[in-house]
C-alpha positions, 0 to 999 in steps of 0.5 A: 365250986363252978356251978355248970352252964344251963344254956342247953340248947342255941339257935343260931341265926346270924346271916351276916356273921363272918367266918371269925364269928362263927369260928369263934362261936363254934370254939367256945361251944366245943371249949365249953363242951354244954351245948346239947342241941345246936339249931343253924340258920345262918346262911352256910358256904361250903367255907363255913361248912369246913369252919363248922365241920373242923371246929364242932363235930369232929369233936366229941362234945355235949352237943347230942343233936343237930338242925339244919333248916339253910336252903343254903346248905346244899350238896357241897356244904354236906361234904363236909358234915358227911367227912365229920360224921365219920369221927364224931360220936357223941351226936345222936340226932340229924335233922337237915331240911329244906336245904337243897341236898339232892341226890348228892347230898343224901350220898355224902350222908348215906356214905358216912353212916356206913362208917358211924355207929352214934346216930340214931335219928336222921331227918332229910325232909324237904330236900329235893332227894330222887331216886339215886340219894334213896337207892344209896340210903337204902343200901347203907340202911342194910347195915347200919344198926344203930338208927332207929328214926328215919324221915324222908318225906316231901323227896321225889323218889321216884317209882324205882327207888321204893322197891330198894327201901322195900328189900331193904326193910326185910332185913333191917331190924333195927328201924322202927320209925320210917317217914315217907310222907308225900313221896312220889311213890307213895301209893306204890309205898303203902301196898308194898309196905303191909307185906313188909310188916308181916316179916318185920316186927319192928317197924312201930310207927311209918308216916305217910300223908 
């Protein structure tokens, strides 16, 4: 009898690798199917993004949670993790920080959550997002049942952006962490916000610092 795997979790550091290395190394983990977390550091193009994309998350798999830290990565790699969210199931949480995503970014993202219903945990610290990535989210927000934990702290939201999130928060009951830490608008966040709990009993926990 095979005994199973213990590697759980990888970090995967490897600036230099090529595109055969790492699609190597994403076949093997998908082949394995033992991985649950996956922490990637390795300088992505918008050609390994594809690699990472086709060979991992379109697939079902162990793998339950993603960390992206590459100021790399930026908006066109995104894509094509947004396009994966669209299918893959088994992932539960997504943390992609300090890694330039902008406004772009964040729509890839906010469009492939209106179609996924896995993801409960999604983390977008650090990544240069303004008012139209928020405004987005905040839409997709409005629908989506299934995350819990949203973090979009150090983003330039803007003045505008918080009223969407705000309305947003009247009608979505499913959130119950909300990170909005050294936003440009965190003044205005914080008054609006205590009225917000007063219609929605959910929210548990919100980060502003």
């Amino acid at each position: 009898e095979q005994n199973e795997p213990s590697l759980k979790c990888l970090w995967l550091y490897d600036p230099d690798a090529d595109e055969q290395d790492l699609h190597d190394i994403f076949d093997a983990i998908r082949a394995h199917s033992f991985l649950s977390t996956l922490n990637v550091d390795c300088k992505m193009t918008v050609e390994r993004s594809k690699i990472f994309a086709e060979t991992l998350l379109r697939f079902d798999s162990a793998l339950t949670r993603l960390i992206i830290y590459d100021d790399s990565f930026g908006s066109e790699c995104c894509m094509s993790l947004g396009d994966s969210l669209l299918t893959n199931r088994t992932l539960l949480s997504l943390s992609i920080c300090f890694s330039k995503l902008g406004d772009e970014g964040c729509i890839h993202i906010s469009k492939a959550l209106r179609a996924n219903s896995t993801l409960t945990k999604l983390d977008l610290r650090f990544n240069d997002i303004g008012p139209n990535g928020m405004k987005h989210l905040s839409e997709t927000l409005r629908t989506n049942v299934a995350l819990t934990s949203v973090d979009m702290s150090d983003n330039n939201i803007g003045a505008e952006a918080p009223e969407h999130f705000i309305d947003m928060l009247r009608v979505n009951f499913s959130l119950t962490s909300i990170g909005l830490g050294s936003c440009s608008a965190e003044i205005e966040l914080s008054q609006k916000l205590q009225e917000v709990l007063e219609v929605n009993p959910v929210i548990t926990s919100i980060g502003l610092y």
